[in-house]
C-alpha positions in Angstrom: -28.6 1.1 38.6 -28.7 4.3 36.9 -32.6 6.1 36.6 -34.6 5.0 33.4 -36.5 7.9 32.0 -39.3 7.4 29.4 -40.6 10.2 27.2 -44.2 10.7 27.5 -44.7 11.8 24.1 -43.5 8.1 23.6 -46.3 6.2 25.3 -48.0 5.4 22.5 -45.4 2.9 21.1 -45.8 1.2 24.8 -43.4 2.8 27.5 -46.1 3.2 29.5 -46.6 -0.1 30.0 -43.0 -0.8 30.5 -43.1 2.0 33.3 -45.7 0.2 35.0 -44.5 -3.3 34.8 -41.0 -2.4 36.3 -42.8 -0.7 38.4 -44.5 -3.7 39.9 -41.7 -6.1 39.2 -39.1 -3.6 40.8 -40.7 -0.7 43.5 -37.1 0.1 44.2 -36.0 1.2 40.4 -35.7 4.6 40.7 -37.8 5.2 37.2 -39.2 8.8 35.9 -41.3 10.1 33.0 -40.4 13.5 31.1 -42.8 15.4 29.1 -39.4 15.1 26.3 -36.2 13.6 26.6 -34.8 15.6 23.1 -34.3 12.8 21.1 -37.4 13.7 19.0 -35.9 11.4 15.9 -36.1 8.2 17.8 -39.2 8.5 19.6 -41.6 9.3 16.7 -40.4 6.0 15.3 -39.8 3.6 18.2 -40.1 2.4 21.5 -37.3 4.4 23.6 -36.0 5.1 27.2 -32.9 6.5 28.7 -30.3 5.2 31.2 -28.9 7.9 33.0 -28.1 11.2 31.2 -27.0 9.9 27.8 -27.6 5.9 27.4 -30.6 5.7 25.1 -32.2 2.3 24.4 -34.3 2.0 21.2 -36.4 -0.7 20.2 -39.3 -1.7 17.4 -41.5 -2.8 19.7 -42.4 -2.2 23.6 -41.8 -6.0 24.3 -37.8 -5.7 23.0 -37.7 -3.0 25.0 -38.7 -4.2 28.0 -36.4 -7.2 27.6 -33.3 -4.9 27.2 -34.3 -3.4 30.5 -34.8 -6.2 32.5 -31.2 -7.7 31.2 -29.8 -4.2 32.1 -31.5 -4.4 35.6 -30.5 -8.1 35.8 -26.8 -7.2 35.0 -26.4 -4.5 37.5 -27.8 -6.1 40.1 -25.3 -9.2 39.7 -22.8 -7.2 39.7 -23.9 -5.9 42.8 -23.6 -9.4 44.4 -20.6 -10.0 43.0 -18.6 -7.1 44.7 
């Protein structure tokens, strides 16, 4: 599973939350905050974080969001099993 970075200029649309819930649901995700990822035009409309160096996942509200993740998170770690 690739690193999820949040923007923290973006925690008023709810990554913060997000950060915190994987957190507690998964201690071994390796997850970071930035003070800015770059992608200014997504994150002063939405709910965003990135996978890895380029993936960026947007969503309208923190809730979609955190569903994309924990599909992402539930897909990588099946492959996982599967190998």
């Amino acid at each position: 599973m690739k690193t999820i970075k949040y923007c923290c200029r973006n925690e008023k649309f709810g990554s913060k939350q997000i950060y915190k819930s994987l957190k507690d649901e998964y201690p071994d995700l390796k997850q970071k905050k930035k003070d800015c990822l770059g992608n200014c035009k997504h994150c002063k409309k939405e709910c965003i974080a990135m996978l890895g160096k380029k993936e960026l996942l947007c969503a309208a509200s923190p809730h979609l969001l955190y569903a994309q993740l924990k599909q992402i998170i539930a897909d990588s770690r099946a492959e996982k099993v599967m190998v």
